[in-house]
KOLTI-577791 format. One record per atom (N, C-alpha, C, O): x, y, z. Coordinates in steps of 0.1 Angstrom, whole numbers, padded with zeros to 4 digits, always signed. Example, Ala and Ser with C-alpha at 12.3 -4.5 7.8 and 13.67 -1.06 7.14 Angstrom:
<baros>
+0132-0057+0078 +0123-0045+0078 +0132-0033+0078 +0142-0033+0085 +0128-0022+0071 +0137-0011+0071 +0129+0000+0079 +0134+0011+0080 
</baros>
This chain:
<baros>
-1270-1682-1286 -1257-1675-1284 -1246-1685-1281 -1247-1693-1272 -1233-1685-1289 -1222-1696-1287 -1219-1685-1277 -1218-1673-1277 -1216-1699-1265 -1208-1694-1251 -1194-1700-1249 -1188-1699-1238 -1188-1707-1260 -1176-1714-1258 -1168-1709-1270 -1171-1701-1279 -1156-1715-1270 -1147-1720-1279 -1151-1735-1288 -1152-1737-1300 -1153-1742-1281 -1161-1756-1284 -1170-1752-1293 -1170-1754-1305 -1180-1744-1285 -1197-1743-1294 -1195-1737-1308 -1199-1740-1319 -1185-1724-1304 -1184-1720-1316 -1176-1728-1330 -1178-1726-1342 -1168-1735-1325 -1159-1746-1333 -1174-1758-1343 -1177-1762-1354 -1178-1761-1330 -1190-1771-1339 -1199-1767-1343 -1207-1774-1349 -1201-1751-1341 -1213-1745-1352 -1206-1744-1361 -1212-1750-1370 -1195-1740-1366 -1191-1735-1378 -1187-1748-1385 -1191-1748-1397 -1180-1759-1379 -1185-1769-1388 -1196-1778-1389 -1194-1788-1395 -1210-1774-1383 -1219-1783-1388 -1221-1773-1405 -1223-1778-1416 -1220-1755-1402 -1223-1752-1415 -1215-1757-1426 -1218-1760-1438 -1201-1757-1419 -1191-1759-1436 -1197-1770-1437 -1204-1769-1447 -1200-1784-1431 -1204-1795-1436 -1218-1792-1446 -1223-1802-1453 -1222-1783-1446 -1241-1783-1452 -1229-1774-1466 -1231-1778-1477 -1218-1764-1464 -1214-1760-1476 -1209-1767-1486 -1212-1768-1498 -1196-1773-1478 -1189-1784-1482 -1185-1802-1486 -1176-1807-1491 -1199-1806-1480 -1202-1815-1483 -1189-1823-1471 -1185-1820-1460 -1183-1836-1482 -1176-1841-1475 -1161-1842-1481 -1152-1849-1478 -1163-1831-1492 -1150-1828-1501 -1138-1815-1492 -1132-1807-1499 -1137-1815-1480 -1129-1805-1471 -1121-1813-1458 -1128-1821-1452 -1111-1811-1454 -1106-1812-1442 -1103-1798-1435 -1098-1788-1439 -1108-1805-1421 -1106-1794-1407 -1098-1799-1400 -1099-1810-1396 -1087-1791-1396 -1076-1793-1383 -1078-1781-1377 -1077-1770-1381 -1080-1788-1362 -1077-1774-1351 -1061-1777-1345 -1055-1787-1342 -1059-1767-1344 -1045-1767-1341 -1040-1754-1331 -1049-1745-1330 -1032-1753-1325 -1026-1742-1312 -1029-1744-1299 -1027-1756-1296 -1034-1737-1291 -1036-1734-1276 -1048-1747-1273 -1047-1755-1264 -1058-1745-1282 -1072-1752-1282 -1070-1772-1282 -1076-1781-1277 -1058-1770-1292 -1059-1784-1293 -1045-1786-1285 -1042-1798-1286 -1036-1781-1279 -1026-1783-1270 -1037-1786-1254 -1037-1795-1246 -1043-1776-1254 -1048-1779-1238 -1043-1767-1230 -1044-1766-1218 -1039-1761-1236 -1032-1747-1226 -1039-1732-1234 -1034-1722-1238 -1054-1738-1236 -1066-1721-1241 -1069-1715-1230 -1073-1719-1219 -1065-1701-1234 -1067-1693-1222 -1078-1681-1224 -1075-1670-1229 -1093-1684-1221 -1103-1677-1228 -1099-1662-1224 -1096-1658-1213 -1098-1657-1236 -1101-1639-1236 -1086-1640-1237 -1081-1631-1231 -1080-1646-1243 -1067-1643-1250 -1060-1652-1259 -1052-1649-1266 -1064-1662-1257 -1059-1673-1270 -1067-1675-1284 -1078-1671-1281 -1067-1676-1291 -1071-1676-1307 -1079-1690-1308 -1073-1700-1304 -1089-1691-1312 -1092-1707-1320 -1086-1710-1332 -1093-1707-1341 -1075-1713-1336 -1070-1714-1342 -1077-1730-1357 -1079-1742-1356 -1079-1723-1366 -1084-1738-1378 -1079-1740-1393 -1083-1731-1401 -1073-1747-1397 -1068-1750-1408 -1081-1756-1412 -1087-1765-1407 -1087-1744-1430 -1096-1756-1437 -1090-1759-1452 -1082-1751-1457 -1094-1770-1456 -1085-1772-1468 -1100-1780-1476 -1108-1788-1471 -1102-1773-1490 -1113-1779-1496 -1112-1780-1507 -1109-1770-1513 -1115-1792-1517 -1113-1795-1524 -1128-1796-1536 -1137-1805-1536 -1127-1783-1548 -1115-1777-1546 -1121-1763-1536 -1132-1764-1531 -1110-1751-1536 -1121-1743-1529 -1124-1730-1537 -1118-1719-1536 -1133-1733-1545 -1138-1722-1556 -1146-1704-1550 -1146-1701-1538 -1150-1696-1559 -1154-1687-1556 -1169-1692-1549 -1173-1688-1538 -1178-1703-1556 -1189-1706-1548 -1190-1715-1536 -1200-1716-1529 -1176-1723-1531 -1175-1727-1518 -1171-1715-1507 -1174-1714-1495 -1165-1707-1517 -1162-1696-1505 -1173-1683-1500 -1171-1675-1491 -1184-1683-1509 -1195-1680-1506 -1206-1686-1499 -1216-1680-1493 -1203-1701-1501 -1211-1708-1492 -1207-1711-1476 -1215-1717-1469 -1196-1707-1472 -1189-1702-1458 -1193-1694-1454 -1194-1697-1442 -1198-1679-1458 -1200-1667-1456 -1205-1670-1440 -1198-1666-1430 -1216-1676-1439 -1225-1672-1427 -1217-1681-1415 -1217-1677-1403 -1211-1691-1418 -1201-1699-1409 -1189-1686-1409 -1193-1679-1400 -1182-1683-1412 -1174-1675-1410 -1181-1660-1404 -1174-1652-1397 -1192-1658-1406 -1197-1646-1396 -1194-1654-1382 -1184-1651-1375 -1203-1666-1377 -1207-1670-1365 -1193-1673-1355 -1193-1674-1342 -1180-1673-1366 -1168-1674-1356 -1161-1661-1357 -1149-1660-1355 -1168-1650-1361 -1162-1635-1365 -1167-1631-1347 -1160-1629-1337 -1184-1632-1348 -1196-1629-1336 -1189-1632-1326 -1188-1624-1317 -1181-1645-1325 -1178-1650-1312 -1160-1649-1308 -1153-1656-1301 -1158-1636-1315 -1149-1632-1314 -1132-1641-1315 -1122-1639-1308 -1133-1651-1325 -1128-1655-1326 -1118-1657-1337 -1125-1653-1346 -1107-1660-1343 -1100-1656-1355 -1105-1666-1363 -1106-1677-1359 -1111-1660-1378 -1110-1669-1393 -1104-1679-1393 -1096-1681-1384 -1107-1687-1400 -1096-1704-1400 -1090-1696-1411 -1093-1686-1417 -1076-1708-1412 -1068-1705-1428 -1077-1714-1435 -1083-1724-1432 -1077-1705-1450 -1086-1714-1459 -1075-1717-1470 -1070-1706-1473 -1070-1728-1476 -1063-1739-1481 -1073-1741-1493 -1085-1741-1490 -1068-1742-1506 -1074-1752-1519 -1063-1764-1517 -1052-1763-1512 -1070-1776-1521 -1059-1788-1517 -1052-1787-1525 -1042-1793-1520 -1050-1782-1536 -1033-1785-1545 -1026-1773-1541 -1014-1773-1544 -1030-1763-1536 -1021-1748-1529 -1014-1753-1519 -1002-1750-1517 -1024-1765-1511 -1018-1768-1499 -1006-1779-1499 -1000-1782-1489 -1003-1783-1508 -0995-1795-1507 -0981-1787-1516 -0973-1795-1521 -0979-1775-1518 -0972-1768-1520 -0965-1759-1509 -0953-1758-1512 -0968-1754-1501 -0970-1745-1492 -0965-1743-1477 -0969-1735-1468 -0953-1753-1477 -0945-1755-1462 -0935-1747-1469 -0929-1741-1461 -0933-1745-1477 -0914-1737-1478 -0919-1719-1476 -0909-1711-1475 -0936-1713-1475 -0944-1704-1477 -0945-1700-1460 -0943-1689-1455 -0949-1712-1453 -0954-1706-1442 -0948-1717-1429 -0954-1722-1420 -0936-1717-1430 -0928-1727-1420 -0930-1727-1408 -0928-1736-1400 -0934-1714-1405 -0938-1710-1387 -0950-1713-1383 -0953-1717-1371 -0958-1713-1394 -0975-1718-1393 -0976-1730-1390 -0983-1733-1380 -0968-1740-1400 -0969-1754-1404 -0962-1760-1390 -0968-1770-1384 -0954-1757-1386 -0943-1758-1376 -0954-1758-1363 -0955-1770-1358 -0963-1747-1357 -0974-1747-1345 -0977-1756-1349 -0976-1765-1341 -0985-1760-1365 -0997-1770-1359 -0992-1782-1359 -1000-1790-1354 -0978-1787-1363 -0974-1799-1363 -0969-1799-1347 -0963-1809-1342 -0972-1787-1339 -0971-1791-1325 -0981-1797-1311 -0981-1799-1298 -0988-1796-1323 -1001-1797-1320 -1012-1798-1327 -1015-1788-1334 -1021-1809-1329 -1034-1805-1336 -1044-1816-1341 -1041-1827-1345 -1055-1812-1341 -1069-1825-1342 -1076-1825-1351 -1084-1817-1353 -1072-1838-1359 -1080-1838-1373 -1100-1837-1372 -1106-1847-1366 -1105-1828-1376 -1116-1830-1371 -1129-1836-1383 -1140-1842-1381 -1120-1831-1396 -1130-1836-1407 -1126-1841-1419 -1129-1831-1427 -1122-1850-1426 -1117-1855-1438 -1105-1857-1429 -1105-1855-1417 -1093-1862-1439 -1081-1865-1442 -1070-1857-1436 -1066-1846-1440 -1066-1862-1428 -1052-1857-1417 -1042-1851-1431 -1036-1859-1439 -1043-1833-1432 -1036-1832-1444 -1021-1828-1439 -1014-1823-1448 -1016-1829-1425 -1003-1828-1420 -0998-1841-1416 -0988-1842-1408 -1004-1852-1420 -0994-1862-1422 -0983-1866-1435 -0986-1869-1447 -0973-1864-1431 -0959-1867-1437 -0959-1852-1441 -0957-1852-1453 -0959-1837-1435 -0955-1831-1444 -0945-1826-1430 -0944-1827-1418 -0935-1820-1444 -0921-1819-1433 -0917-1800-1437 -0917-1794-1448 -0914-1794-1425 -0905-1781-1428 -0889-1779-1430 -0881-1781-1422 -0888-1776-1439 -0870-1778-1441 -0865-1768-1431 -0868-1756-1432 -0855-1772-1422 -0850-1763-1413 -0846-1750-1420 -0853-1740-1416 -0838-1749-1429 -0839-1736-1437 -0845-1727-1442 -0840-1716-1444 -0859-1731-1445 -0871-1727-1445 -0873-1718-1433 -0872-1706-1435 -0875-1723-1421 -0877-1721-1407 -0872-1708-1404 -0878-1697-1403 -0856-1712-1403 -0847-1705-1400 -0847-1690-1407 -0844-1680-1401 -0850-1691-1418 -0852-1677-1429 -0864-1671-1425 -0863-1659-1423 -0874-1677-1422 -0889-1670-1422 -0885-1668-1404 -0889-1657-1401 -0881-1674-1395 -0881-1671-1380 -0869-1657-1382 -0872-1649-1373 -0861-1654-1388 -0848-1646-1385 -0860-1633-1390 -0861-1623-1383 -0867-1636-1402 -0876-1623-1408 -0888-1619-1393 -0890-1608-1389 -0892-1628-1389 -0901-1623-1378 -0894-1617-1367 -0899-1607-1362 -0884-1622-1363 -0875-1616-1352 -0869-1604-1353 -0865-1597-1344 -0868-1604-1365 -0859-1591-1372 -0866-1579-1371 -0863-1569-1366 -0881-1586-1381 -0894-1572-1379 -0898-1568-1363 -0900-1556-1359 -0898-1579-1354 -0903-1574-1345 -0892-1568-1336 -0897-1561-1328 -0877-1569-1336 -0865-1557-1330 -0868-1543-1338 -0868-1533-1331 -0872-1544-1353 -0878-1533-1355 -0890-1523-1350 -0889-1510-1350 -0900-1532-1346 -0907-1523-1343 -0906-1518-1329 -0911-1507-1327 -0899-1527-1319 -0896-1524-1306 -0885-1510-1307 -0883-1503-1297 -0880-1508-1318 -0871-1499-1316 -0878-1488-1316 -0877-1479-1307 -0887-1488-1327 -0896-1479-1328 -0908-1471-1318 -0911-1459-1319 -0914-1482-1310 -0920-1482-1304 -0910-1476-1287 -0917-1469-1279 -0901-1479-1286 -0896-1470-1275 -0891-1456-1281 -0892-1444-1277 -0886-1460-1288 -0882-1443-1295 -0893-1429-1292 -0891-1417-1290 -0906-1439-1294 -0914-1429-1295 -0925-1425-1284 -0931-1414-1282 -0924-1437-1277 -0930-1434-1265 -0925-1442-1250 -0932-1447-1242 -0911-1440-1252 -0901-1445-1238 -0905-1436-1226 -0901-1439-1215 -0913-1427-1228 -0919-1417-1217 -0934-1421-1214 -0939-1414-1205 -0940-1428-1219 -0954-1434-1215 -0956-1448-1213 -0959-1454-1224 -0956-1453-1206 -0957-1470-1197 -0968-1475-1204 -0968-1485-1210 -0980-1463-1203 -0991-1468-1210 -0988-1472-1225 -0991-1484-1228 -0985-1467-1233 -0985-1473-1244 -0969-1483-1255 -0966-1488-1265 -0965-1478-1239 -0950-1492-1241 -0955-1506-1233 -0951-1517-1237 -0964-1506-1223 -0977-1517-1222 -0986-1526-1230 -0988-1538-1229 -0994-1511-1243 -1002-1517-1250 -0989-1524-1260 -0990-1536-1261 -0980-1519-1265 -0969-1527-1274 -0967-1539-1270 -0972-1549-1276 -0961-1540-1258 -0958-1557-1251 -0971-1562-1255 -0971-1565-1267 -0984-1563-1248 -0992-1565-1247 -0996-1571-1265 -0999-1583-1266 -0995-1564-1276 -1001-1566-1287 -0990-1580-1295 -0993-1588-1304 -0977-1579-1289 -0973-1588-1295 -0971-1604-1286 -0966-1615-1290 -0977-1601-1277 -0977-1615-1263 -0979-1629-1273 -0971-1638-1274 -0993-1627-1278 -0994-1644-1285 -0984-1642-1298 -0975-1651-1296 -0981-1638-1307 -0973-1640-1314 -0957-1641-1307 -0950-1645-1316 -0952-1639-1299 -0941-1639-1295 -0940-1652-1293 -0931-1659-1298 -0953-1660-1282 -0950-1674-1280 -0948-1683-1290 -0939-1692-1289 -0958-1682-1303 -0955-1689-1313 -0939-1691-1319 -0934-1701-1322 -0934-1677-1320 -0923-1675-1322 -0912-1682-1317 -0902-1686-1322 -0916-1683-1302 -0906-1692-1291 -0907-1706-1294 -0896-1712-1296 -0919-1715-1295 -0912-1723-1298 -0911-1728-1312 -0903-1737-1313 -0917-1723-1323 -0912-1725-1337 -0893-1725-1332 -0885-1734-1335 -0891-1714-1326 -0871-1714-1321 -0871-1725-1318 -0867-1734-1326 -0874-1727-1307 -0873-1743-1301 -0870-1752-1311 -0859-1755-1316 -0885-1758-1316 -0878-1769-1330 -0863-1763-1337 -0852-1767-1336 -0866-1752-1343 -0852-1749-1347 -0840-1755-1338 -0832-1763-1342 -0841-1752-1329 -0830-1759-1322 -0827-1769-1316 -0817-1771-1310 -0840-1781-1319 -0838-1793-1319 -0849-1798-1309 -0851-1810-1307 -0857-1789-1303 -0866-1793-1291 -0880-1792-1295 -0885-1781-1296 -0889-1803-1297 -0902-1801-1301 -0909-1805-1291 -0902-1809-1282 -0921-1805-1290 -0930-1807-1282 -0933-1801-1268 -0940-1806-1259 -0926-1788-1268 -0923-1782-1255 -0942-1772-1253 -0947-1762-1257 -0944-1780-1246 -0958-1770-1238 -0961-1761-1228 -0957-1765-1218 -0966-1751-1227 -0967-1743-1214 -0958-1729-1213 -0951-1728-1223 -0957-1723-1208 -0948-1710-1204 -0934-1716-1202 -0925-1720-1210 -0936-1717-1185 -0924-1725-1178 -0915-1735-1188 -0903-1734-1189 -0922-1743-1195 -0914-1748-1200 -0905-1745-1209 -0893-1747-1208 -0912-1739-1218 -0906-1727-1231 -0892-1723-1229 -0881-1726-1233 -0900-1711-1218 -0887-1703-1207 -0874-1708-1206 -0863-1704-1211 -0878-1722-1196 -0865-1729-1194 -0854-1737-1209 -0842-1738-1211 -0865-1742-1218 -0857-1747-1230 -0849-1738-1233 -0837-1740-1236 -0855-1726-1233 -0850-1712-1241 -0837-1709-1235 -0826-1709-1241 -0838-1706-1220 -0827-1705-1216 -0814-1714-1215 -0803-1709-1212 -0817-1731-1218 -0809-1739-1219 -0808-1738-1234 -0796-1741-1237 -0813-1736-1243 -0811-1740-1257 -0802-1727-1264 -0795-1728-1274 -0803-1719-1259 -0802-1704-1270 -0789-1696-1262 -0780-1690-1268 -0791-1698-1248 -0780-1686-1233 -0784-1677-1238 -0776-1669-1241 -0801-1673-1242 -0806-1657-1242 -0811-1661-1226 -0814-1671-1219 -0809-1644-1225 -0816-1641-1212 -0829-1643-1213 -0835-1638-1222 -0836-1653-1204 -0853-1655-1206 -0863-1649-1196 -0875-1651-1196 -0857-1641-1187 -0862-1635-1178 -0873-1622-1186 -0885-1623-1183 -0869-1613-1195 -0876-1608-1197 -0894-1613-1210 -0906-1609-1212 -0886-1622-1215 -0899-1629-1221 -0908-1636-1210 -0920-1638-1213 -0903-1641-1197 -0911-1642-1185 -0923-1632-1179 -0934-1634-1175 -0914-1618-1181 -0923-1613-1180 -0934-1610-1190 -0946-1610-1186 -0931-1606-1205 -0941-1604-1211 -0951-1614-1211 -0963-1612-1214 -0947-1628-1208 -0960-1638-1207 -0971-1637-1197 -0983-1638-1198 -0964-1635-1188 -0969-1634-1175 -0978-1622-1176 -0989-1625-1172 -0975-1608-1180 -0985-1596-1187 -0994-1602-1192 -1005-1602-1186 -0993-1608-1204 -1005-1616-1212 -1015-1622-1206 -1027-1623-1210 -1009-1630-1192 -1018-1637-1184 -1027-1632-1175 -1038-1637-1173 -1019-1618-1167 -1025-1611-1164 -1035-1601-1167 -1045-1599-1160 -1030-1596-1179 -1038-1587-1188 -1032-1568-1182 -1037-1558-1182 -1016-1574-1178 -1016-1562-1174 -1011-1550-1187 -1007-1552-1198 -1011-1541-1182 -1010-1526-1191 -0999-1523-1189 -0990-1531-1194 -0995-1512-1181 -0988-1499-1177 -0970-1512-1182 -0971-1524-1184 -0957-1505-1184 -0946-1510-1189 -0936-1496-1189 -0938-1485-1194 -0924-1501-1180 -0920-1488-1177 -0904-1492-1184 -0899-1503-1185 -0899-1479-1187 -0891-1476-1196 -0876-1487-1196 -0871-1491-1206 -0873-1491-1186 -0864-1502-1183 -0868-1513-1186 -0860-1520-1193 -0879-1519-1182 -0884-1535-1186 -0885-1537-1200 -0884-1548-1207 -0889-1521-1207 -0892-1524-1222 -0879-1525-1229 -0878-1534-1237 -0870-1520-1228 -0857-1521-1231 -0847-1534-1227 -0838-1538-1233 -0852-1541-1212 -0845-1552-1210 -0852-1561-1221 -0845-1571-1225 -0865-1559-1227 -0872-1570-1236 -0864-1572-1250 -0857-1581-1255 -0869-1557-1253 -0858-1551-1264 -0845-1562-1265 -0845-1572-1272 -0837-1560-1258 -0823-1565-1257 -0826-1580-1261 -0822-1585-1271 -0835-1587-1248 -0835-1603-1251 -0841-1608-1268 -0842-1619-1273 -0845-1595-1274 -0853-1602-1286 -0841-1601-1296 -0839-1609-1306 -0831-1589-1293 -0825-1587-1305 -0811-1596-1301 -0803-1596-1310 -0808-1604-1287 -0803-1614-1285 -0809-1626-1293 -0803-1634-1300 -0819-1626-1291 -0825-1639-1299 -0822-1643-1316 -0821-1654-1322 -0821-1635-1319 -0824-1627-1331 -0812-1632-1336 -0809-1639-1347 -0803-1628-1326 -0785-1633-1335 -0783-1647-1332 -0773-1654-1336 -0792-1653-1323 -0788-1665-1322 -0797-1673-1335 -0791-1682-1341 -0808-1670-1338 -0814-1676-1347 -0806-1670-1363 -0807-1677-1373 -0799-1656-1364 -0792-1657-1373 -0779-1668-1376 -0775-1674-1385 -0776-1666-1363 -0760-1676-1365 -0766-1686-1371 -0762-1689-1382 -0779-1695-1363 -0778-1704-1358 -0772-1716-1375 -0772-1710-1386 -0769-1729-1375 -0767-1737-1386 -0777-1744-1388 -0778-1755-1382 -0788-1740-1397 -0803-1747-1394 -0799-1759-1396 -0801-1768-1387 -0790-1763-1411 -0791-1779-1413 -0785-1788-1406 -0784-1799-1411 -0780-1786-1393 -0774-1791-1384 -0784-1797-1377 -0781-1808-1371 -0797-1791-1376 -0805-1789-1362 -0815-1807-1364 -0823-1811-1356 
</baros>
C-alpha cells in the first residue's frame, strides 16, 4: 500500500521506466517540489514528456497511472516531445508554476531555456480570472442564503486560486515568491488589491473549513473582480 506522496511518485516511475525505457523525461513540479505539500490537499503535481508518445506507450502507462489514481493523487501531464516544444504560448499558467519550481527526475531538463511571453500570460491569467468572477457571481446568486454551499465554492477553488496568485506575481515582475504570507504581502504591495480576503480563503484550505457566510463571500467576490482589472489593465510587455 503507497503511504506517501514520495512512494507513490517512485512507484509510478519505476513502471514508466519498465514502459518507457529511457526515451521520456519526468519533472515534478508545485507544492511537492517547492517544499510547502500539504497532505490531503495539495496535488502531486508531474510533467511526462516521451519520446515519441504513441498509442502503445500510452497503454503501457495504464497500470502506473492506476497506482497514482489509487493514491489519490492527480495524473501527470502527458507531453509528446515535439508537442512539447510548441506549447508555452498554449499553457502560460502551467509552464509559469513549474518554472517556479521543479525537479528533473528522469531524462533531460525539458524547461530549460523555455520562456513565457508576458502576453501570453497576461491573456490566459485575465481568461481565468474572468471565468472565475463568473462563477462567483453565480454561485452567490444562487445560494447567498446557504454558508454551506458558498463554503464548498471557496473551498473548490482554494488550490487553483493560489496558482493563479502567483502566475500574477511573475506577471508583475515578482518570481519566486513561496508560501501564503508571502504571496499575500507581494499581492498587496504589487497589485493595491485588497488581500485580506484571499487570506482568508487560504487559511479555509488549511483548515479545511466549510460553512461561508454571505458577507465574506462577497468581500472575496469584490477582491477577485479587483484583481481581475488589475491584470486587465495591467501592460504585460512592460513587466
Amino acid at each position: 500500500m503507497v503511504r506517501s506522496p514520495e512512494e507513490a511518485l517512485q512507484a509510478f516511475l519505476a513502471q514508466a521506466d519498465n514502459a518507457l525505457g529511457n526515451r521520456y523525461s519526468a519533472v515534478l513540479y508545485g507544492s511537492l517540489a517547492r517544499g510547502d505539500f500539504e497532505p490531503g490537499r495539495s496535488d502531486l503535481n508531474l510533467l511526462l514528456i516521451a519520446r515519441p508518445l504513441d498509442r502503445k506507450r500510452l497503454a503501457a502507462l495504464g497500470s502506473a497511472l492506476g497506482r497514482i489514481e489509487i493514491a489519490g493523487l492527480a495524473p501527470p501531464l502527458l507531453f509528446d516531445q515535439g508537442e512539447w516544444t510548441r506549447c508555452a504560448d498554449v499553457f502560460p499558467i502551467e509552464i509559469t508554476d513549474m518554472l517556479g519550481g521543479y525537479r528533473v527526475l528522469r531524462g533531460e531538463d525539458p524547461l530549460q531555456g523555455v520562456r513565457v511571453a508576458p502576453d501570453d500570460l497576461r491573456r490566459a491569467l485575465e481568461h481565468e480570472w474572468r471565468g472565475l468572477v463568473l462563477r462567483l457571481r453565480q454561485g452567490f446568486a444562487a445560494h447567498r442564503s446557504r454558508s454551506d454551499l458558498l463554503g464548498e465554492t471557496m473551498l473548490r477553488i482554494a488550490g487553483s486560486v493560489r496558482v493563479l496568485l502567483r502566475s500574477t506575481l511573475v506577471l508583475a515582475g515578482v518570481s519566486g515568491v513561496t508560501g501564503d504570507e508571502a504571496i499575500l504581502r507581494e499581492l498587496a504591495i504589487r497589485t493595491e488589491v485588497d488581500a485580506a480576503p484571499f487570506a482568508d480563503l487560504l487559511a479555509r484550505r488549511r483548515q479545511g473549513e466549510g460553512d461561508c457566510d454571505e458577507p465574506t463571500f462577497a468581500r472575496f467576490l469584490a477582491s477577485v473582480e479587483q484583481l481581475t482589472g488589475y491584470v486587465d489593465s495591467l501592460d504585460a510587455g512592460a513587466s
